[in-house]
C-alpha positions in Angstrom: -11.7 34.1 -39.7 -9.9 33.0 -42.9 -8.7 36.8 -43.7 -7.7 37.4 -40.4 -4.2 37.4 -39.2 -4.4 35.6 -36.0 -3.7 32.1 -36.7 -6.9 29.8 -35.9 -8.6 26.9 -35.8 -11.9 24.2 -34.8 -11.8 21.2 -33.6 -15.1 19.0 -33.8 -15.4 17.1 -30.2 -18.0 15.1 -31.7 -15.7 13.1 -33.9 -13.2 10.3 -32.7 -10.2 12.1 -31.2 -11.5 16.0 -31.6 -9.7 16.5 -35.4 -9.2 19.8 -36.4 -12.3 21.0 -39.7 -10.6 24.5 -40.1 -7.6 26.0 -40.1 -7.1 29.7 -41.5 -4.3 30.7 -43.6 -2.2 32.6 -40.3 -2.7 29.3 -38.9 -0.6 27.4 -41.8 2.2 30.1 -42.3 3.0 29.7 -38.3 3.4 26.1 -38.4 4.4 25.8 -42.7 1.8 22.8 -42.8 -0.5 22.3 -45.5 -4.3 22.5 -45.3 -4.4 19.0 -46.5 -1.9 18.2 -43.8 -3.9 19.5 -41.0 -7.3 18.8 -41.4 -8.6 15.6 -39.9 -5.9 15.6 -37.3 -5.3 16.3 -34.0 -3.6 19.0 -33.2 -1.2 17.1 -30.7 1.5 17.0 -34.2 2.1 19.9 -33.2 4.0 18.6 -29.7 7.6 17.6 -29.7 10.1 16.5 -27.2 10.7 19.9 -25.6 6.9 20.3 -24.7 5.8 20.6 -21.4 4.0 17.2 -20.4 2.2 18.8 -17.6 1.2 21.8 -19.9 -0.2 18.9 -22.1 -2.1 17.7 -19.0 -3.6 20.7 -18.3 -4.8 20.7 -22.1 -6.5 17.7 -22.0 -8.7 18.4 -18.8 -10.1 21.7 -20.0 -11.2 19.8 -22.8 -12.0 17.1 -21.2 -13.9 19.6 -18.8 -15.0 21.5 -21.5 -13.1 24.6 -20.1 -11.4 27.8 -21.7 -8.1 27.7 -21.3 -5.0 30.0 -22.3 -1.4 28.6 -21.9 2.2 28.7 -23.3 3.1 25.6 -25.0 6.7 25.0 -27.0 5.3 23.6 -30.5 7.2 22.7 -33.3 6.6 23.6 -37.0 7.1 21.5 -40.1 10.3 22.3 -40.4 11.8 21.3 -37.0 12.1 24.7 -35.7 10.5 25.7 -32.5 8.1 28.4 -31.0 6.0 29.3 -28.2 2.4 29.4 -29.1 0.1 31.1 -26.5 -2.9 29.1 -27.1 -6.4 30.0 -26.2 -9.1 27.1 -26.3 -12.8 28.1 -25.9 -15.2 25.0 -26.1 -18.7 26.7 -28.3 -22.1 25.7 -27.2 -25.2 25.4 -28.8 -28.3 25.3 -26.9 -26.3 23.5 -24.3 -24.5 20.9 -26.4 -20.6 21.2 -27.2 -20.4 21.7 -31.3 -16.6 22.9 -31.5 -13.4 24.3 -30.1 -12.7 27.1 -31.1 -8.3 27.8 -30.8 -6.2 31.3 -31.5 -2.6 30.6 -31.8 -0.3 33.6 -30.9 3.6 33.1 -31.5 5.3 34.9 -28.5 8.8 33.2 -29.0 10.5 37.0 -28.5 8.4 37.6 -25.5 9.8 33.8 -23.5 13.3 34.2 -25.0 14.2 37.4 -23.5 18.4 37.3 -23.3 19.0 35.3 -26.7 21.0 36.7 -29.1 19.2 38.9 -31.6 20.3 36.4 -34.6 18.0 33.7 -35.1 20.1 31.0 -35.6 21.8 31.7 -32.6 18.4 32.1 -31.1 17.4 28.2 -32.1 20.8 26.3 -31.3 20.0 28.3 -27.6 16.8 26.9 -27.6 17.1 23.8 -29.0 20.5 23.3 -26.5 18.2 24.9 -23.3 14.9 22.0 -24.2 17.9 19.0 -24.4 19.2 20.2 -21.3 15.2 20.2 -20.1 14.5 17.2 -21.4 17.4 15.4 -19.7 16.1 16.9 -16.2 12.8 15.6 -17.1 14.0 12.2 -17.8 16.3 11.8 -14.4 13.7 13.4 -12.5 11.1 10.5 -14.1 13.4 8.2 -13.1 13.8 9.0 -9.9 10.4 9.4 -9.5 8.9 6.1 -11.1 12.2 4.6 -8.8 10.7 5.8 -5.9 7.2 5.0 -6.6 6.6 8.7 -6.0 3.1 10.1 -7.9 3.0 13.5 -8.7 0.0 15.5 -8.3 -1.6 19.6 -8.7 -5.1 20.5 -7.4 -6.3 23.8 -8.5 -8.0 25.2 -5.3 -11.0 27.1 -6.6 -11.4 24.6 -9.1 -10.8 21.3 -7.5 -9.7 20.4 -10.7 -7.0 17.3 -10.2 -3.9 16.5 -12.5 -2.2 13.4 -11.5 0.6 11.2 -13.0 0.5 8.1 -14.2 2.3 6.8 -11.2 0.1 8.6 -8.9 -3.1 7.3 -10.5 -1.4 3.5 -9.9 -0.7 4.7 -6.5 -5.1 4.8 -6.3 -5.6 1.7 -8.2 -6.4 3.4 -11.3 -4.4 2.8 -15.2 -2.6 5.4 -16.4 -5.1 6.4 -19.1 -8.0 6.4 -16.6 -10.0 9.4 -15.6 -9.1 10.2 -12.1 -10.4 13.4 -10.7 -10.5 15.2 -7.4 -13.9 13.5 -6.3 -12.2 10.4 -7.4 -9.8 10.6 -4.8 -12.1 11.8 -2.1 -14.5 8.8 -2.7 -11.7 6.4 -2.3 -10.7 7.3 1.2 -11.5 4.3 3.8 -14.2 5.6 5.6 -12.3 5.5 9.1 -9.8 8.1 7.8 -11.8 10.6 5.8 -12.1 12.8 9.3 -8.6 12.7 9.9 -7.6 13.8 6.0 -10.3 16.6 5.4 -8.6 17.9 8.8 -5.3 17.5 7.4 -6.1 19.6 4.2 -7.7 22.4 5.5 -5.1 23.0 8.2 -2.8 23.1 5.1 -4.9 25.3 3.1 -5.3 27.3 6.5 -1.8 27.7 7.3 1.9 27.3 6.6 0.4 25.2 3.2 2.6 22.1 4.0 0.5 18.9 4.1 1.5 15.5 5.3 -0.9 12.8 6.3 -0.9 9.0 5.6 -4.5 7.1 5.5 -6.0 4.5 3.7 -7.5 4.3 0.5 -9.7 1.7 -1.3 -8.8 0.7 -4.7 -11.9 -0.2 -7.1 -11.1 -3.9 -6.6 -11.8 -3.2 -3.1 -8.5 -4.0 -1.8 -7.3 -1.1 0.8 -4.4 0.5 0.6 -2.1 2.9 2.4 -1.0 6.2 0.8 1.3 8.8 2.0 0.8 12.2 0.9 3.1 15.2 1.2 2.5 18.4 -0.4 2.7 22.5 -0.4 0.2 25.4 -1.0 0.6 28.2 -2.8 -1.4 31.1 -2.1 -2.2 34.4 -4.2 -1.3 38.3 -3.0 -4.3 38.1 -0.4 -3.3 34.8 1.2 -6.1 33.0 -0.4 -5.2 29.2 -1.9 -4.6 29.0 -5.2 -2.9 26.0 -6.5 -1.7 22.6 -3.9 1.0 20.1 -5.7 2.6 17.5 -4.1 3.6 13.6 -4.1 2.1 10.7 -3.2 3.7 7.2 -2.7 2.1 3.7 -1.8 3.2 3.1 1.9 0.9 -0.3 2.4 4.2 -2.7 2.6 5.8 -0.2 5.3 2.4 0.2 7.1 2.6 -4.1 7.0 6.1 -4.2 8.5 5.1 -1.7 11.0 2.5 -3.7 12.4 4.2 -6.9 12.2 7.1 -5.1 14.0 4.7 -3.6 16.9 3.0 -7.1 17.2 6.8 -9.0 17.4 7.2 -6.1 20.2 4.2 -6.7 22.3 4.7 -10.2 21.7 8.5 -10.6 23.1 7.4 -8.5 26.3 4.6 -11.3 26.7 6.8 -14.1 26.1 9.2 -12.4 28.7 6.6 -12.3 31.5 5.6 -16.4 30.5 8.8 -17.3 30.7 9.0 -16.4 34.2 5.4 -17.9 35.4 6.3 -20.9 33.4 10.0 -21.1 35.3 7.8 -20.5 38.8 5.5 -23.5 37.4 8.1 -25.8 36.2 10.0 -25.4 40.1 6.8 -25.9 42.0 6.0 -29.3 39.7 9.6 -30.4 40.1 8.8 -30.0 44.3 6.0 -31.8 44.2 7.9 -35.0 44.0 9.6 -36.5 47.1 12.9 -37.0 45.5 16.4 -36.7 47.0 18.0 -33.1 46.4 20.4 -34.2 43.7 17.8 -35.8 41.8 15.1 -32.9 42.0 18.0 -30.5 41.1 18.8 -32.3 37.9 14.9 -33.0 37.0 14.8 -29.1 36.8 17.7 -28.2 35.5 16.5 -30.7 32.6 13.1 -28.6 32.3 14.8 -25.6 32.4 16.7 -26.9 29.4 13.9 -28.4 27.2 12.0 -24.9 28.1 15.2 -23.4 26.3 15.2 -25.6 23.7 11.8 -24.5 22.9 12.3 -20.9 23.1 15.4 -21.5 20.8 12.3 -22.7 18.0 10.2 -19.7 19.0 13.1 -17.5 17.6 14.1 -19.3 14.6 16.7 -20.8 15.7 16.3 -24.3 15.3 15.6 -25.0 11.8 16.0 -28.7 11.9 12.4 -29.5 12.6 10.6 -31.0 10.0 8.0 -33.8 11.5 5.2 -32.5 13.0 5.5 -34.9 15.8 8.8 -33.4 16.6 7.3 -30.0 16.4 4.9 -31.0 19.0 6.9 -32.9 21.4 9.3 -30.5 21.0 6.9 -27.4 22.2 5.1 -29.1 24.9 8.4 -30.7 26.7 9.2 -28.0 29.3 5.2 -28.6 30.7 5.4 -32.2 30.5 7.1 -33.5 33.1 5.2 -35.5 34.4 3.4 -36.7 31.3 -0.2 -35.2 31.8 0.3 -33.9 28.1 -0.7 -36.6 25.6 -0.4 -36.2 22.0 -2.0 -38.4 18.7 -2.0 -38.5 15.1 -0.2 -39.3 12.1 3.3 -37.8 11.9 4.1 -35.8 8.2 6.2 -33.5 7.2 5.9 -29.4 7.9 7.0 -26.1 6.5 9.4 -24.3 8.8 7.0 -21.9 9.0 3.8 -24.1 9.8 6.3 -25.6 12.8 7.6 -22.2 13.8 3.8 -20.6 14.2 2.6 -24.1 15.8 5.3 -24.1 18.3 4.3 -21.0 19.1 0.5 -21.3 19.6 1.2 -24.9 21.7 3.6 -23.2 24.2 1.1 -20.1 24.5 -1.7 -23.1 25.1 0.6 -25.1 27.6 1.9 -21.8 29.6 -1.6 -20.9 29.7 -2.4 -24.2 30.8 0.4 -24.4 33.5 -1.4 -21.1 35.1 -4.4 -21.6 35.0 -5.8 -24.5 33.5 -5.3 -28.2 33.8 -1.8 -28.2 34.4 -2.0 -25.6 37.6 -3.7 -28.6 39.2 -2.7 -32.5 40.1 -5.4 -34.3 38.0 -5.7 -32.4 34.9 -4.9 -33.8 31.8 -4.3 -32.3 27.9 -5.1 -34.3 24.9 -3.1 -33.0 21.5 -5.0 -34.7 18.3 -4.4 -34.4 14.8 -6.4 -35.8 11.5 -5.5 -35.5 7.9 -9.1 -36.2 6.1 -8.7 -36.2 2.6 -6.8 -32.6 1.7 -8.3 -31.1 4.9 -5.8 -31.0 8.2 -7.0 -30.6 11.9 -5.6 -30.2 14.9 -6.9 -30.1 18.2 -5.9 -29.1 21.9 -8.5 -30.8 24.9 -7.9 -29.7 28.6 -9.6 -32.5 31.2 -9.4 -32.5 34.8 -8.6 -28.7 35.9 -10.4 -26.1 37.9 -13.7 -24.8 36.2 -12.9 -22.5 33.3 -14.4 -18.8 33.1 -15.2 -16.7 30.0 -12.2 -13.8 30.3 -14.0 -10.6 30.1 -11.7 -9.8 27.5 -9.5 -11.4 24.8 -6.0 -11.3 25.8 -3.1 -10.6 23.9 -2.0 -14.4 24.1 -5.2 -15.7 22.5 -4.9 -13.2 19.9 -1.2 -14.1 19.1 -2.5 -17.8 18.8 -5.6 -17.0 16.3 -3.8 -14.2 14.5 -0.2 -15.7 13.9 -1.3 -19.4 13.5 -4.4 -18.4 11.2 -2.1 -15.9 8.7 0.8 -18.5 9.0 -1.0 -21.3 7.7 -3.8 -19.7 5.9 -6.3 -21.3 8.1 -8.6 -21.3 10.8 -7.7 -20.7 14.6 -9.9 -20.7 17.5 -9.6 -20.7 21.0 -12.8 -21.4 23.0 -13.1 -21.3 27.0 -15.8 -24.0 27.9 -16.3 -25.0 31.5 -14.8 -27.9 31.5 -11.3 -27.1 30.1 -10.0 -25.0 27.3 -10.5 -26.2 24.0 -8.4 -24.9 21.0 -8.7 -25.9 17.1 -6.6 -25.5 13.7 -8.2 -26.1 10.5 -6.6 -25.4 7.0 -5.7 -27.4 4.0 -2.7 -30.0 4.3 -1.2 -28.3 1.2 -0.6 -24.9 3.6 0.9 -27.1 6.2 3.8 -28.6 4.0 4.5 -26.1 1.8 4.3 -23.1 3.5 2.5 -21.2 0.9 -0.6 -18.6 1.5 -2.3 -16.7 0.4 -1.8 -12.3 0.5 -3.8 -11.8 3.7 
């Protein structure tokens, strides 16, 4: 090995950061360092600008791996100057426990530079202009890349062997110097999606190659995230899949916005069909009173109204409420005509957004109340209670004096918009409970999320 003419060398894995314990004389007339210069290091020195950092990445997991690997890497000597060095690593075993890596070095700079001039000089400022022009792309493409959030990743089929960026790695929860390999990834799909994404990659591997799926993943703090995936296969002379690489980018804020979106939706078509009940309630209230014309006309025109005024809240669009009194008087108005809706408790001030999701829940509670309740009846009566104990807020809705309540055989959408909405908005507690005698409903949170606003992530 020192006579020969192949530059080489061994690396002991066993030592902190695999140094290099022999290097043969070929081995310091390619790179014009000294043996003193060598040994003890790694042989990363050897890297530059113009080096391939996904060639490096491949490196590092067949030794990581413990793998043979042979691949063209653009090294740098002493000197500056460059060269490709076809490197082959063989890890060397004895009775089954890694001693060394062995390395042969090969300079095949004629063999990549095909088309250069013949004179060397002219030969390096070509090469040195084509790895600044390489490294520029690089950098934009990085930019764009860590812009977008946008992970890069390349599975070896046969292999499963994963390279992933650092960006992709963040994408799983994971730093970027973290181990994160193909089982990795497969472990940290939600369970209710692994189905849909094994599906999803062998009908790529099967087919056209192109593969596009979105699912959730869990990160090791055991908060779940959504990923998007998008990616192409390449496949060998016989159609059989080689090597997949794609992108991956953290979609959970979008997925977020969706759902919100899709519950705003459903929720405006529901509010839709309660305005009109609650207009058909409010006229047959206003009827009940003997009253001459002109009078009943004006009584509803002025329910109409206050129901307006309340929607107007519901929207956004009334941003002067500030009292929580207000916000309930304000919410209950077009349903209490004829004052069967009582309310009690200390006034204080609100977030916009503790008013905006309490107006909300109250006018779900008093059109439900109106239809079926103890408002659709002469005698029923609804009690609205609040308490401050301490830094501990409650409010309460009580429903007296209406027709016998039954258990729905399912939850509907209007309960859920009260629990869900209210709940997130004030990072509380929100329950709705249908007991005989009149519909119960009860908000429990801290004051603090009732005057500032602020929650926490849900």
């Amino acid at each position: 090995m020192r006579a020969t003419r192949m530059p080489m060398i061994i690396t002991d894995p066993r030592q902190p950061d695999n140094p290099i314990v022999f290097a043969n004389d070929a081995f310091l007339k390619l790179t014009c360092y000294g043996r003193e210069e060598v040994l003890g290091r790694n042989c990363r020195f050897l890297q530059g600008p113009g080096t391939n950092v996904e060639d490096v990445g491949r490196l590092r997991h067949a030794i990581r791996d413990r793998e043979p690997l042979e691949i063209d890497l653009l090294n740098y000597r002493k000197d500056g100057t460059i060269f490709w060095n076809r490197l082959l690593v063989s890890p060397v075993f004895d009775e089954g426990e890694l001693t060394y890596f062995f390395a042969s070095q090969l300079d095949v700079t004629w063999e990549r530079t095909a088309g250069f001039s013949s004179d060397r000089n002219e030969m390096e400022r070509g090469m040195q202009q084509r790895i600044a022009d390489l490294t520029a792309s690089e950098e934009r493409l990085n930019f764009t890349l860590k812009a977008g959030g946008l992970g890069t990743w390349t599975l070896d089929v046969a292999s499963e062997r994963l390279v992933a960026s650092a960006i992709c790695k963040a994408n799983f929860g994971r730093a970027p110097a973290e181990s994160f390999s193909y089982a990795d990834l497969k472990t940290a799909i939600h369970p209710d999606d692994v189905e849909r994404w094994y599906s999803a990659v062998a009908a790529a591997l099967a087919a056209g190659g192109d593969l596009h799926v979105e699912y959730r993943v869990i990160w090791p703090d055991g908060s779940v995230h959504w990923i998007e995936i998008r990616a192409e296969t390449r496949f060998d002379d016989d159609h059989r899949p080689v090597l997949m690489s794609g992108v991956s980018i953290d979609i959970t804020a979008r997925r977020a916005a969706e759902a919100y979106r899709d519950l705003m939706n459903r929720e405006m078509g529901h509010r839709i069909k309660n305005i009109l009940s609650t207009v058909r309630s409010i006229v047959r209230q206003s009827l009940r009173a003997e009253a001459p014309l002109p009078d009943m006309r004006d009584v509803l025109l002025r329910r109409i109204n206050a129901l307006s005024g309340a929607h107007d809240v519901l929207t956004g669009k009334d941003w002067d409420i500030a009292a929580l009194r207000q916000t309930v008087e304000k919410a209950v108005l077009p349903f209490n005509g004829e004052r069967r809706i009582h309310y009690f408790g200390p006034d204080l001030d609100i977030s916009h957004r503790a008013s905006s999701a309490l107006t909300m829940a109250l006018h779900e509670l008093a059109t439900n109340a109106v239809k079926y309740g103890a408002l659709s009846g002469e005698e029923g009566r609804v009690r609205v209670e609040w308490f401050i104990e301490g830094k501990r807020f409650e409010l309460r809705w009580i429903e007296t004096g209406g027709p016998t309540v039954m258990l729905p055989e399912r939850t509907g959408f209007g309960s859920t918009m009260i629990e869900y909405a209210l709940s997130a908005s004030v990072d509380g507690t929100a329950q709705v409970e249908y007991l005989p005698d009149g519909v119960r409903f009860q908000l429990v949170t801290d004051l603090a999320a009732m005057q500032t606003g602020d929650t926490k992530s849900t």
